[in-house]
N, C-alpha and C positions, 0 to 999 in steps of 0.2 A: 273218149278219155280226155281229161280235166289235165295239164301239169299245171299243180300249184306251188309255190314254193312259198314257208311262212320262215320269217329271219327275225329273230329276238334272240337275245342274249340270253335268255331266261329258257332252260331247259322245261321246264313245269307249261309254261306260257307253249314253249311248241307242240309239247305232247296234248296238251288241251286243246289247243286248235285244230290240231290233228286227230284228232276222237274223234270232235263236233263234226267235221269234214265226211271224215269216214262213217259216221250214225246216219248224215242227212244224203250224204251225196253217192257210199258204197264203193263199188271198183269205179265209177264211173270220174273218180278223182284221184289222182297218183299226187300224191304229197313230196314235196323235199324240202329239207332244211337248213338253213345257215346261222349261224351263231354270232355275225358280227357282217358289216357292211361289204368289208372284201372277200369275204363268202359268198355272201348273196348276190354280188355281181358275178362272180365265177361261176355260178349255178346258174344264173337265169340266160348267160352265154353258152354253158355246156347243155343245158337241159332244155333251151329252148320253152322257157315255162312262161305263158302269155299270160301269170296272174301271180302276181306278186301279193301279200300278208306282211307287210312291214312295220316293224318298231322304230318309230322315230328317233328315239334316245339312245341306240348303242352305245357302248363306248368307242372310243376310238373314230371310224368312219361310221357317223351316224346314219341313220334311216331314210334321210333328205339329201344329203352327200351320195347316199349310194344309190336313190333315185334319179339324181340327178346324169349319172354313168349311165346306168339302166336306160332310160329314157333317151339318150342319144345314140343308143344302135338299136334299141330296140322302142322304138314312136310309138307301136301300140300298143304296151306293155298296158295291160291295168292294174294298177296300183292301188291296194289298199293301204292306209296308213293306221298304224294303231300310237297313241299315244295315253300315256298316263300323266301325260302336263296340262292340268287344268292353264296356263297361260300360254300355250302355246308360244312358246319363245321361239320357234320352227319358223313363225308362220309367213313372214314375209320372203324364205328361201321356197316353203313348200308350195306355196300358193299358185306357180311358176310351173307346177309338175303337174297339172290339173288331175289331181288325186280322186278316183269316183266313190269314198267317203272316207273321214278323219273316223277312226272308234276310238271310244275312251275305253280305256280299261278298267275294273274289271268288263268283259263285255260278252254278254249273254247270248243265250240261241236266239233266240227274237230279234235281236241286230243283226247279227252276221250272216245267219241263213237270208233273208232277203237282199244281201249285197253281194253275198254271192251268187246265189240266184242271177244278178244283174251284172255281175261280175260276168260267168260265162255263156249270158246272153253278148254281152261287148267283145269276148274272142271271139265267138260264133260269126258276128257280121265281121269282123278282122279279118278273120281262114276265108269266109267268102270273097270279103274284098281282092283279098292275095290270088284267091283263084277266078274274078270274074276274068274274062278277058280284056274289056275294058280297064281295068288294075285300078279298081276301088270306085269307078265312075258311079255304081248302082251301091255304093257303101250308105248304111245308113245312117243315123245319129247316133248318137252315141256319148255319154258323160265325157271325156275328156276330150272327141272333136268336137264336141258344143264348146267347151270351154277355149278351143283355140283361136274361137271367136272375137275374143279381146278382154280375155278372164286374167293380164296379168299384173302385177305388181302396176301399181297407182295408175291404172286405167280403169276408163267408168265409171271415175269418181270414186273411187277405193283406194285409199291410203298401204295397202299393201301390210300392215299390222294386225289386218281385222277390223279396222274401225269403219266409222262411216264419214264418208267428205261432205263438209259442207258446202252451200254456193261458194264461200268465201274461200272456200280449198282447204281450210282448216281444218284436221282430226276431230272427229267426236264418237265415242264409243256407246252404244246403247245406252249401258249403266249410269253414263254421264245424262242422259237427256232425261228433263224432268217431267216433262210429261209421259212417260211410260211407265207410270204405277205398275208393281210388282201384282203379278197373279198370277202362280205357279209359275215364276221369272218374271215377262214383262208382259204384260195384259196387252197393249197394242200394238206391239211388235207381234205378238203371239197369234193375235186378231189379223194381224197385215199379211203374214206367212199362211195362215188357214186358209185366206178369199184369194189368194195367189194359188194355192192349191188344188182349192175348190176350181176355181176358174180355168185349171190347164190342165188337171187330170188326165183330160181323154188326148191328150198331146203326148208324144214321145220327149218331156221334160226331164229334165236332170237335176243333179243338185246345184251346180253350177248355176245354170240358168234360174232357180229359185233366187241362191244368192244374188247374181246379177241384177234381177228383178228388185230386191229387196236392196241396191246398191249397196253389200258390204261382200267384203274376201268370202274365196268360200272356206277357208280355217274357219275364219270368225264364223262364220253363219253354220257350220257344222256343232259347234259349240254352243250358238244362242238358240240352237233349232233344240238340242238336248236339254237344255234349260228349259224350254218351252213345254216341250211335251213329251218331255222322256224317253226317248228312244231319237234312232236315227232318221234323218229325210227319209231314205229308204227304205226302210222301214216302214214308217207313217204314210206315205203313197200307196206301198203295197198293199195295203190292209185297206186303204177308202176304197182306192179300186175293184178290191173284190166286194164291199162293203154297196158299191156301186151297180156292179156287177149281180150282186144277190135281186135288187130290186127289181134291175132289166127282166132278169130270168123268170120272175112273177108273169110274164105276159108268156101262154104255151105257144106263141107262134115266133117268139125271137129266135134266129138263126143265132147260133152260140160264136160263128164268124162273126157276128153284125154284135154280138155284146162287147164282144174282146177286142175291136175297134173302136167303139163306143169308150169301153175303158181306157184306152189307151195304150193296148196291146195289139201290137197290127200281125202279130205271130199267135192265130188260138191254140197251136200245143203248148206252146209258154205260158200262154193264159193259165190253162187246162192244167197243165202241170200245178203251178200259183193256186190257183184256185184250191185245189185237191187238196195239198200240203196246208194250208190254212183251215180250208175246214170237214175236210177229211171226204170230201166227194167230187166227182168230176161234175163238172157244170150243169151235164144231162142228166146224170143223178139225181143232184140237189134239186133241179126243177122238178123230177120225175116224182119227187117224195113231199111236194109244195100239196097242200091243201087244195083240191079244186073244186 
């Protein structure tokens, strides 16, 4: 069992996230909900819920203020952040919170389902961690201990706004650089983030680490990644992957262990799982119905 907690001011916004949850994920996710920032701290203290659905914009104690509580007794909370501010005016408090993805609102099944997917892949190695006896030594990677890396405000050459640093330390934001001719946003920014992709796939990578690669915040790079290719990093990973994973399973002698590491899942029921919900068969299926 899942505890999730989704915190928007927006009654409509909770009851819909909470459908989506319950359609994809069943009993196998217990929902709660908070209306405003000192709610959602008081829940995810009383309810112990390892997966936060957060609106950035409350009033009052917004979504980044109450991540910010969150996040100091509870370190490996995972945080999703939802906003509906194309300028992410957040961004240089949130960036600090290493958040495992920014969604724009409105925000579809195709987004969210793959991040939560990923979402309760990162409590899963949490609970273990807490229960190895070592106390986290065999912990794996993970979206926001990647990013504690040195993912924060104007380190690695990131301005902490979203932008990108120059050698000269100077801000410059994508849209500002003129050689990045728009193509469905920016053609070689779009081109940069694809061969970054391409190239780490079979890696237990994060969005963080995209962004860091691509040296901008990862606000920013949540936002120029949507501009890119329409949907979220998570999203977009998930789908090569299986997309990846389709070709492997062309050969009848891959061990479906050896695909699902290959893609970059070192867990094959995660895989297995992933795979299924995308395209409607478990791995051994889909090979078993391949043309021979």
């Amino acid at each position: 069992m899942y505890r999730v907690l989704i915190a928007d001011d927006e009654e409509i916004e909770r009851l819909s996230f909470s459908r989506k949850l319950k359609k994809y994920f069943g009993e196998s996710c217990e929902v709660f909900h908070a209306e405003n920032g000192m709610q959602a701290i008081l829940a995810v203290d009383k309810n112990d819920t390892p997966i936060v659905i957060m609106d950035i914009g409350m009033p009052g104690m917004n979504g980044v203020e109450a991540a910010e509580w969150i996040r100091k007794s509870h370190p490996d909370c995972v945080i999703i952040f939802l906003t509906a501010y194309d300028d992410f005016s957040y961004a240089k408090r949130a960036v600090s919170l290493h958040a495992l993805e920014y969604l724009l609102k409105p925000c579809d099944d195709e987004e969210l389902i793959p991040v939560m997917e990923e979402a309760m892949r990162q409590a899963d190695l949490c609970r273990r961690k807490a229960e190895s006896p070592a106390g986290g030594a065999a912990f794996g990677r993970s979206g926001f201990a990647a990013a504690g890396e040195g993912g924060r405000d104007g380190e690695n050459g990131r301005d902490g706004e979203g932008g990108r640093s120059t050698d000269a330390g100077t801000s410059r934001r994508a849209e500002d650089d003129p050689d990045q001719e728009p193509e469905n946003g920016y053609s070689r920014v779009a081109a940069a983030i694809r061969a970054y992709v391409r190239e780490n796939y079979s890696r237990d990578i994060s969005m963080q680490d995209a962004a860091r690669a691509m040296n901008y915040s990862e606000v920013y790079f949540c936002r120029l990644f949507k501009q890119c290719f329409d949907q979220n990093f998570t999203a977009y990973l998930t789908h090569l992957r299986v997309k990846e994973a389709k070709k492997l399973l062309e050969d009848p002698r891959a061990n479906i262990k050896d695909v699902s590491r290959s893609v970059g899942y070192s867990d094959s029921k995660y895989f297995s799982k992933i795979f299924k919900r995308i395209t409607g068969q478990l791995p051994s299926e889909y090979r078993d119905k391949l043309p021979s």
